[in-house]
N, C-alpha and C positions, 0 to 999 in steps of 0.2 A: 776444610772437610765438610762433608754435603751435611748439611743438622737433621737431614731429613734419617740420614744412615744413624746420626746417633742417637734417634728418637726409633729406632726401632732398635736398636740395639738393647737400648733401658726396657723397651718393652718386650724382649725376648729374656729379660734376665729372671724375673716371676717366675715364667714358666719353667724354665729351665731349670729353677732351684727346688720349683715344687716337685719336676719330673725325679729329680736326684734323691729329692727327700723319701717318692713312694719307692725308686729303686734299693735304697738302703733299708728302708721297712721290708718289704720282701724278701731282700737277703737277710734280715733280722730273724724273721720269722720263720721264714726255711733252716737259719742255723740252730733256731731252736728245739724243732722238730727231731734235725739232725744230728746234732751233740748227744740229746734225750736217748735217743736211739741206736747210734752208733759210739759216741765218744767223743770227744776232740780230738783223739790222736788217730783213731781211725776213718774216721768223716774226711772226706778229700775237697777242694775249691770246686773241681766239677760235681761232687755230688749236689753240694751247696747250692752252685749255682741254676745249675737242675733243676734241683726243688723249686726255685724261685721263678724256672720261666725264664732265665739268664744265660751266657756265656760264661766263658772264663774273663772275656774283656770284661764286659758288665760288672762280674765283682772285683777286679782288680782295679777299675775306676773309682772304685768306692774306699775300696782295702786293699792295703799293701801286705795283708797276711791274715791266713787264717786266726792270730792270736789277737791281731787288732778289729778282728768284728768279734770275737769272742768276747774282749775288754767293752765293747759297744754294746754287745746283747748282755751283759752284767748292769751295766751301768743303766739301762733303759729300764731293766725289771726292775732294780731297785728303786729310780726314781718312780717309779709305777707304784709299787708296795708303801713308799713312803706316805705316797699322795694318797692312796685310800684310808692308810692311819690318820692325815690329817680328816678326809671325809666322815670318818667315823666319829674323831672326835668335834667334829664339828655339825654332827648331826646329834649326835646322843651326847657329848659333855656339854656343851656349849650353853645350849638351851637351858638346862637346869643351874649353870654358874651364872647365865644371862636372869634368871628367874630371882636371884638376892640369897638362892641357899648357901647359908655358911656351913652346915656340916653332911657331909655325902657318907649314908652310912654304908657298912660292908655290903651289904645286900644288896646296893644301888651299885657297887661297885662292881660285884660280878653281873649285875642286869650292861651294867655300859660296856664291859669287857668284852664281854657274852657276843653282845651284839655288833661290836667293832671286828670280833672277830668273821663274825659272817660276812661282813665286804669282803675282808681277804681274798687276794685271787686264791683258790681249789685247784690250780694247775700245778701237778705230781712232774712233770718236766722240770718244774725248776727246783726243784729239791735236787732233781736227776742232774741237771745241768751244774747248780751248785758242788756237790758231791765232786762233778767231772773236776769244775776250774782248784778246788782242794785238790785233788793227785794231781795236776797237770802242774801247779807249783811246787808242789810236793817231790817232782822228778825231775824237774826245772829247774834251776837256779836263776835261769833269766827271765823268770816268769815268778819267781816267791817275790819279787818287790814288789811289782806292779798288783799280786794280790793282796798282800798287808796293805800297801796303798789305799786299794777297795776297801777289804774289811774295814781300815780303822776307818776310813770317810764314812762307809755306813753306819757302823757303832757310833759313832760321831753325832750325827744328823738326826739317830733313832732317840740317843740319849737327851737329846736338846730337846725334842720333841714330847719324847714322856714327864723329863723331870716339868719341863712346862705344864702340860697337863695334869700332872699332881699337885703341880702348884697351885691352879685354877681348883682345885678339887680338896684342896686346904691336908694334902698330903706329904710326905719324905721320904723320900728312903733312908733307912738307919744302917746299908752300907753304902764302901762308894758307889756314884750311881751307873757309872760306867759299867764296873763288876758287874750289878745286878741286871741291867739290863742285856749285857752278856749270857747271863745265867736264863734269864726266859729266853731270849734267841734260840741258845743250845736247846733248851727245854721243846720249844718248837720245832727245830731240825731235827732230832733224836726222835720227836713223837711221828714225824710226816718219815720216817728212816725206818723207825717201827713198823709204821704201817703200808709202807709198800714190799718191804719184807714177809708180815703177815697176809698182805691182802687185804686190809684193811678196808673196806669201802665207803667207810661212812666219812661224811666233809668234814673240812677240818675243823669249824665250828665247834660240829660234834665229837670230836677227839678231843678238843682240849681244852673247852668248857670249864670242866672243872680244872685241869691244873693249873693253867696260866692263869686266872683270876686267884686261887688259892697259892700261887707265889708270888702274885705281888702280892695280895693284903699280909703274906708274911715279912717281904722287906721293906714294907712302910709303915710309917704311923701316921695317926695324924697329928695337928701342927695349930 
């Protein structure tokens, strides 16, 4: 075989994976618009694709089902979400655990909270979107695995991450910590469920400022 074909072959495969990468962002991102807006159950492959600038090929090259780029755009915001909690805490805890402080009093504790929550993405879509993939398992039975799946891997990965941070922060929680960390999630989806209900307009920061800081220093102590 000519080496010359399989040295351009290696060097077609880069592009080619990169080209695939921004095709699947784009239909990412078109689904996300489009769930928000329509539903999952009403949002069709051609709308999808549409938005994106695509064909029907185009996304069927990527996805063998509207439910599997659905599981894809879940999976992305989460590792998205996750990665700004660790930005947070590695911007405003870090530093002062790096500094030799052994005790973080309440007040420092809502100034780090305060402020991790302001990285948070402010995009009301994905409360919308979230909401969607709830009913869509919820009417589904071939679709409630694959979302407890989700759920628990995210509660999973959140819980790992805060009881960590409390730890650095000479904190506990005084229930289990899976629960409590369940219990602000909820507290946060019920406050962004609120407020697009109301019309809320202010970020989410300023929504929940006060309560999420004022539930945890309720289910922790220090240590």
């Amino acid at each position: 075989m000519d080496s010359t074909a399989l040295r351009d072959g290696r060097d077609d495969a880069p592009a080619e994976s990169a080209r695939r990468r921004r095709t699947r962002a784009r239909l990412l991102d078109a689904a996300f618009d489009v769930f928000a807006e329509q539903g999952v159950r009403a949002a069709s492959v051609e709308t999808i694709a549409e938005a994106a600038g695509f064909t029907r090929g185009a996304f069927y090259s990527n996805f063998s089902t509207k439910e599997e780029l659905f599981f894809a755009l879940m999976e992305r915001e989460k590792t998205m979400r996750l990665e700004q909690l660790d930005q947070g805490l590695a911007q405003h805890l870090a530093p002062l655990v790096e500094s030799g402080v052994t005790e973080i009093d309440d007040a420092q504790v809502i100034d780090i909270v305060t402020k991790i929550l302001e990285l948070q993405s402010d995009d009301r879509r994905w409360w919308l979107v979230q909401s969607e993939f709830q009913l869509l398992a919820l009417r589904d039975a071939t679709i409630a695995g694959g979302y407890l799946a989700f759920q628990d891997g995210f509660y999973r990965d959140l819980t790992e991450i805060v009881i960590t941070a409390l730890a650095s922060a000479h904190r506990r929680f005084t229930i289990d910590p899976a629960e409590a960390v369940r219990v602000i999630a909820e507290l946060c989806a019920s406050g962004e469920a609120h407020a697009l209900l109301a019309g809320d307009e202010r970020k989410f920061a300023e929504r929940l400022s006060e309560s999420v800081p004022a539930v945890l220093l309720a289910l922790t102590e220090r240590i």
